[in-house]
ROPA-89087 format. One line per field, with one value per residue (C-alpha): residue number from 1; residue in one letter; x, y, z. Coordinates in pm, whole numbers, plus 50000, padded with zeros to 5 digits. Example, Ala and Ser with C-alpha at 12.3 -4.5 7.8 and 13.67 -1.06 7.14 Angstrom:
BEGIN
n	1:2 $
res	a:s $
c1	51230:51367 $
c2	49550:49894 $
c3	50780:50714 $
// end
This chain:
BEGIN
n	1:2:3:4:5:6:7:8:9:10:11:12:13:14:15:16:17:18:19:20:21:22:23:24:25:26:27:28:29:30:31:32:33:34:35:36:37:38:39:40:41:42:43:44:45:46:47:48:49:50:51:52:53:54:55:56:57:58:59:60:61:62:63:64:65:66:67:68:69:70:71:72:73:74:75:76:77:78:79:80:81:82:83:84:85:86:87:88:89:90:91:92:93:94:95:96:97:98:99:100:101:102:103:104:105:106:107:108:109:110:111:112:113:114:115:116:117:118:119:120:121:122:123:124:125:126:127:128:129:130:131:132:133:134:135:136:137:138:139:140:141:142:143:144:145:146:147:148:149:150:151:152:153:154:155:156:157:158:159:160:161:162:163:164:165:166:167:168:169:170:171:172:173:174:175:176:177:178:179:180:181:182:183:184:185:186:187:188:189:190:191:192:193:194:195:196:197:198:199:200:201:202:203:204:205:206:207:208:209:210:211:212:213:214:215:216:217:218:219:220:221:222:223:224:225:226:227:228:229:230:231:232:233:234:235:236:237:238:239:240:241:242:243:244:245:246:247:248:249:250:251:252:253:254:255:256:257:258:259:260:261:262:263:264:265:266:267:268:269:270:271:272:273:274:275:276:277:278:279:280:281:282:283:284:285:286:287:288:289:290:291:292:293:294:295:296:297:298:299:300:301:302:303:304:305:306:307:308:309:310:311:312:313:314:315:316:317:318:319:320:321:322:323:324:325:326:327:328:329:330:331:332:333:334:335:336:337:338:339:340:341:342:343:344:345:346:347:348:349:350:351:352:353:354:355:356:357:358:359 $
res	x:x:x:x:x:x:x:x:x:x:x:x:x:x:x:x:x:x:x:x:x:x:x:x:x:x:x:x:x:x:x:x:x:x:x:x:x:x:x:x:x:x:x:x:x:x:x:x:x:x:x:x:x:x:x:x:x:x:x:x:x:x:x:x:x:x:x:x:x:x:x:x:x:x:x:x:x:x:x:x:x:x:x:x:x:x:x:x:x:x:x:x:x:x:x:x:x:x:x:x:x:x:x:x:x:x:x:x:x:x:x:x:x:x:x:x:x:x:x:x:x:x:x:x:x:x:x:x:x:x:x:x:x:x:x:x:x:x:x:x:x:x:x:x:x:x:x:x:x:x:x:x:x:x:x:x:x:x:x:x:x:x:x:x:x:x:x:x:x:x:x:x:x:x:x:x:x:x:x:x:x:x:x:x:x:x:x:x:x:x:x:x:x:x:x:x:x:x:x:x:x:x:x:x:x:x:x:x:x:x:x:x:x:x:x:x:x:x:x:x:x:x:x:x:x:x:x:x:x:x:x:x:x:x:x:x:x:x:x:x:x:x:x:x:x:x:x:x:x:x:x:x:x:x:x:x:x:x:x:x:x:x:x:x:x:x:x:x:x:x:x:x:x:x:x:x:x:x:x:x:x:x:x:x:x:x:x:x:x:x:x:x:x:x:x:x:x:x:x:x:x:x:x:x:x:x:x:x:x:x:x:x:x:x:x:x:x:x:x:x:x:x:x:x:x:x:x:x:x:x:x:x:x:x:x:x:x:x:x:x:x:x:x:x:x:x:x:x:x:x:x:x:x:x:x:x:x:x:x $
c1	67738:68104:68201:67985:68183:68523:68462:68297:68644:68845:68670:68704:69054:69095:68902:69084:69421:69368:69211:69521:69797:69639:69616:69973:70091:69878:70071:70375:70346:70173:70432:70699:70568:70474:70876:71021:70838:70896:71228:71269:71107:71317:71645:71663:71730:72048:72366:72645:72659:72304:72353:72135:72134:72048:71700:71651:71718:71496:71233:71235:71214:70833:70728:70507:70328:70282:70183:69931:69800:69752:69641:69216:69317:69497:69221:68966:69182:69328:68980:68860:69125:69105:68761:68783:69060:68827:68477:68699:68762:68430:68504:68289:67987:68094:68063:67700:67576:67694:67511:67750:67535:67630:67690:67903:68127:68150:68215:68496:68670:68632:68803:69159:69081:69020:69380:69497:69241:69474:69824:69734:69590:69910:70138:69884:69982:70306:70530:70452:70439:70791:70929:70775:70952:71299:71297:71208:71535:71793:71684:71793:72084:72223:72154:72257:72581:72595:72627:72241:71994:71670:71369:70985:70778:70695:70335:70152:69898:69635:69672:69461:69537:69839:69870:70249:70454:70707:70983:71061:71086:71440:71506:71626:71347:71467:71202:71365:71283:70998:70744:70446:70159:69944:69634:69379:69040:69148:69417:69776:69948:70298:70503:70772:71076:71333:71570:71551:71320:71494:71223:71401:71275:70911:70892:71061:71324:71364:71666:71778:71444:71341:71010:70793:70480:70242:70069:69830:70130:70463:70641:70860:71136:71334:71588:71702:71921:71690:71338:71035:70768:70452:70195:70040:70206:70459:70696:70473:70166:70411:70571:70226:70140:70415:70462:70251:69873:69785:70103:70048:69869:69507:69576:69800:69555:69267:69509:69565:69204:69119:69376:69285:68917:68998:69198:68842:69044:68891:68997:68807:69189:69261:68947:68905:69244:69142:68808:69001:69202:68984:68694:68940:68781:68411:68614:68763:68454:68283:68529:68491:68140:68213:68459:68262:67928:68159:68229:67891:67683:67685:68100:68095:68087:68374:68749:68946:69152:68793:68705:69044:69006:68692:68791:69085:68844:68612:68903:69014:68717:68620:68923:68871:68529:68617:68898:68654:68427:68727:68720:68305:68264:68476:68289:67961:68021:67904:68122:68449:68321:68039:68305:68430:68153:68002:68183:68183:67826:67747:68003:67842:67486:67575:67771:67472:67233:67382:67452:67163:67000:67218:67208 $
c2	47275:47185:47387:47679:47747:47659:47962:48135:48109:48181:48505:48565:48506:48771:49025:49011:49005:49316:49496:49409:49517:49814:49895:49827:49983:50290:50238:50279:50545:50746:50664:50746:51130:51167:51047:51250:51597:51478:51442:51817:51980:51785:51920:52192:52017:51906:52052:51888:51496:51502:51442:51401:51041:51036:51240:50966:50714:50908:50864:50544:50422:50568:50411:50179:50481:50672:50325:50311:50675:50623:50255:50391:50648:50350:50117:50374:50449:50097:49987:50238:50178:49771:49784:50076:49894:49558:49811:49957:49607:49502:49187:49357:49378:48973:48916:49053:48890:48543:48566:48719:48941:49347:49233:48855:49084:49391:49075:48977:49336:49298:49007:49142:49459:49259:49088:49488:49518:49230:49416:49763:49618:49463:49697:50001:49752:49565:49759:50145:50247:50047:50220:50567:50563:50443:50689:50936:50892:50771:51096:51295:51074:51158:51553:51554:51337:50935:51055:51209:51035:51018:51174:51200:51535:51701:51719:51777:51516:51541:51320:51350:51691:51769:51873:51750:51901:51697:51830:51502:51118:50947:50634:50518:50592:50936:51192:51549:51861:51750:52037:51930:52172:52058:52286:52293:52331:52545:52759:52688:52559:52382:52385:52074:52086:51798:51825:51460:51137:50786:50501:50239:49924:50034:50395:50773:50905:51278:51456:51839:51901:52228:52284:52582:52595:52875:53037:53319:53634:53414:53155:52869:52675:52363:52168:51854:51595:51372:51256:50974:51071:50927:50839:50578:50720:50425:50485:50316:50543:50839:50755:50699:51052:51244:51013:51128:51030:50978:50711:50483:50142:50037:49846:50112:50377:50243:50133:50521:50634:50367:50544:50926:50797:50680:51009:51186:51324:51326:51095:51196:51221:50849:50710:50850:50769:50409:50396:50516:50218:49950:50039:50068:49729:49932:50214:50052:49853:50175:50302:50014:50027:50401:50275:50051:50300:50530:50196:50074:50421:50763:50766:50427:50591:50829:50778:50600:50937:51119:50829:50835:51239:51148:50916:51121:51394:51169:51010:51360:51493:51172:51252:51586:51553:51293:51549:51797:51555:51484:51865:51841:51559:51699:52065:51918:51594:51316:51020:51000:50666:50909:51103:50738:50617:50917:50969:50566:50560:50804:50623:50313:50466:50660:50362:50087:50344:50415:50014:49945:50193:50041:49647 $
c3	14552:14616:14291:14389:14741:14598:14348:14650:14807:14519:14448:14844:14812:14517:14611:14982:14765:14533:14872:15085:14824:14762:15124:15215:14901:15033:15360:15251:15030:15351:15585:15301:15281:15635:15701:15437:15579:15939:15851:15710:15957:16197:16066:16243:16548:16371:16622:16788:16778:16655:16316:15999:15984:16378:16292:16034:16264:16532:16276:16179:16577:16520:16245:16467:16620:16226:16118:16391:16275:15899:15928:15867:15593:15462:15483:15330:15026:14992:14970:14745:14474:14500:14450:14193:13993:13968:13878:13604:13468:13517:13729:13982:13718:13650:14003:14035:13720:13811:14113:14354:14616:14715:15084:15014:14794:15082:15323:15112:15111:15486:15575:15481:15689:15963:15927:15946:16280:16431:16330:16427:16784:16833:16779:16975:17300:17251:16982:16919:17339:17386:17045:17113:17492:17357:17059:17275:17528:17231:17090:17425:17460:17108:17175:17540:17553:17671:18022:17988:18184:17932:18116:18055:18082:18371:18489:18774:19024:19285:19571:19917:20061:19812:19463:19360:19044:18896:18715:18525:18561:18446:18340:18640:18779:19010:18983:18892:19086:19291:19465:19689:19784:20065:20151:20423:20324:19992:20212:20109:20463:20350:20050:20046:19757:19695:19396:19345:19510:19480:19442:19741:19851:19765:19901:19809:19959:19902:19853:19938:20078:20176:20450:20425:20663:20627:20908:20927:20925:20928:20727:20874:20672:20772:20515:20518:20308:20308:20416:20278:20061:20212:19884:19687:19354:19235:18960:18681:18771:18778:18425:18301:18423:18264:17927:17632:17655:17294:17260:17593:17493:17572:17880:18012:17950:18085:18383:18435:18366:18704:18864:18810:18881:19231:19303:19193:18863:18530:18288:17943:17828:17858:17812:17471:17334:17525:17331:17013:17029:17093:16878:16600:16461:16377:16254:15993:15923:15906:15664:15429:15365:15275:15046:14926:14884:14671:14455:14390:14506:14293:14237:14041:13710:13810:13742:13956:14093:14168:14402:14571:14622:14753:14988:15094:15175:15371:15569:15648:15758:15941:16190:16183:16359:16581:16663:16722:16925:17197:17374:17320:17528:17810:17781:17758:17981:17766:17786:17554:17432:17211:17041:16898:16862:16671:16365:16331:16373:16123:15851:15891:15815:15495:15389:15413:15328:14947:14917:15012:14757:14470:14583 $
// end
């Protein structure tokens, strides 16, 4: 019995070795041509002291975030050609005559995917947000001059009576032309300006601020240098608001989907890229058993590049629908979690259905 599970575990450990080099080699090679084409399209931004090399260097900052993207393509076709490459040799058809069952061998191909489950998690929360934001203002700092203070996107927020526009949030945390609408049952009644707000001792202080109440048929405008900003909005919440959705990490977004659902604001946005991110382990489970369908099912007579163009497809059309999903479930109000869930869902059943059919 002793002999039996040390061979157990050495076939484990191969299996989880030619699976894991081929995904990382599959990696690389997709963040290699996503880089290169990034990198000419990006050229044209080239003027000034923004050189060549800094676009490369821009680049490289976000290889976190790309590896974050590619990481279930990767899996999929990493998994696909390990398996392939031991079905051409036959050590698969070994395997299964020896005694090895369809579902101990699809366990094995599994366990190095979940060591990728653990990477990509960590760097969705610690690494790829923090790299993303930094690339993002080294980038402005390199086309703008060392004197340039790096600044998010501007955006827009509901709060009580007001709706607020933001022009943009520095790194110092001074919001950039600032406009506040405040309306009275639906009817426009004030419109506030500042050309900066300074976050001190836990409140805003506006800056340049112009006054313009609206009455029924006359306007009335005051200015001042400076005045407080009476809300709830603290410079996290605000940075969350106006840095890029898709790139914040899971505790940050659902953070921001709490907040937008206490201000009675939707939050399908975050929620989904939230769900995205932490159901990321079943998606790449749900992946492998496709891989591992195309291995064993009705591609396991085809050549090895068939199965990879076949997997490419699926991966591909796996993200397209899940793409496709993400405005569905905020026109037809199902939860965000569905359009995850979905696509996954449906993976998972064609995979165990043809290995099942050919165990």
């Amino acid at each position: 019995m002793l002999n039996v599970l040390i061979v157990a575990d050495r076939l484990d450990r191969y299996i989880a070795r030619n699976v894991l080099g081929a995904i990382i080699v599959v990696q690389f090679v997709l963040l290699g041509l996503d880089i290169t084409l990034a990198y000419i399209g990006d050229l044209r931004h080239v003027q000034g002291n923004y050189t060549a090399l800094d676009v490369f260097f821009y680049l490289l900052m976000r290889t976190p975030w790309r590896f974050y993207q590619y990481a279930p393509v990767a899996v999929l076709i990493g998994a696909l050609i390990g398996l392939g490459s031991m079905a051409s040799s036959n050590e698969l058809t070994v395997m299964r005559a020896s005694g090895r069952s369809l579902a101990r061998i699809v366990w094995g191909v599994m366990k190095p995917v979940l060591l990728v489950v653990v990477v990509v998690l960590l760097i969705a929360e610690f690494v790829s947000p923090r790299t993303e934001q930094f690339a993002e203002a080294w980038q402005l700092e390199q086309r703008q001059g060392e004197s340039a203070q790096p600044a998010s996107r501007s955006g827009w927020q509901f709060e009580g009576d007001s709706v607020y526009r933001f022009g943009a949030i520095r790194a110092d945390e001074v919001v950039l032309d600032l406009t506040r609408y405040r309306f009275d049952e639906r009817q426009l009644v004030e419109a506030t300006h500042a050309a900066r707000a300074h976050w001190e001792e836990g409140a805003w202080r506006l800056e340049n601020v112009t006054t313009t109440r609206i009455y029924g048929d006359y306007t009335e405008s005051e200015s001042y240098d400076s005045a407080f900003w009476e809300t709830h909005i603290t410079p996290v919440q605000l940075e969350r608001l106006l840095r890029d959705v898709e790139s914040q990490a899971p505790s940050e977004l659902w953070a921001y989907a709490r907040y937008l659902q206490a201000q009675g604001l939707t939050a399908d946005q975050p929620l989904l890229y939230f769900w995205q991110k932490m159901l990321m382990p079943l998606t790449m489970g749900s992946l492998v058993l496709i891989a591992a369908s195309f291995v064993f099912g009705p591609l396991r007579t085809v050549a090895a590049g068939t199965r990879v163009f076949y997997g490419v497809v699926t991966g591909l059309a796996f993200k397209y629908i899940q793409d496709l999903l993400a405005p569905a479930s905020t026109i037809f109000g199902f939860s965000p979690v569905w359009a995850v869930l979905v696509p996954t869902l449906a993976c998972a059943a064609v995979g165990i259905y043809f290995l099942r059919r050919n165990g």
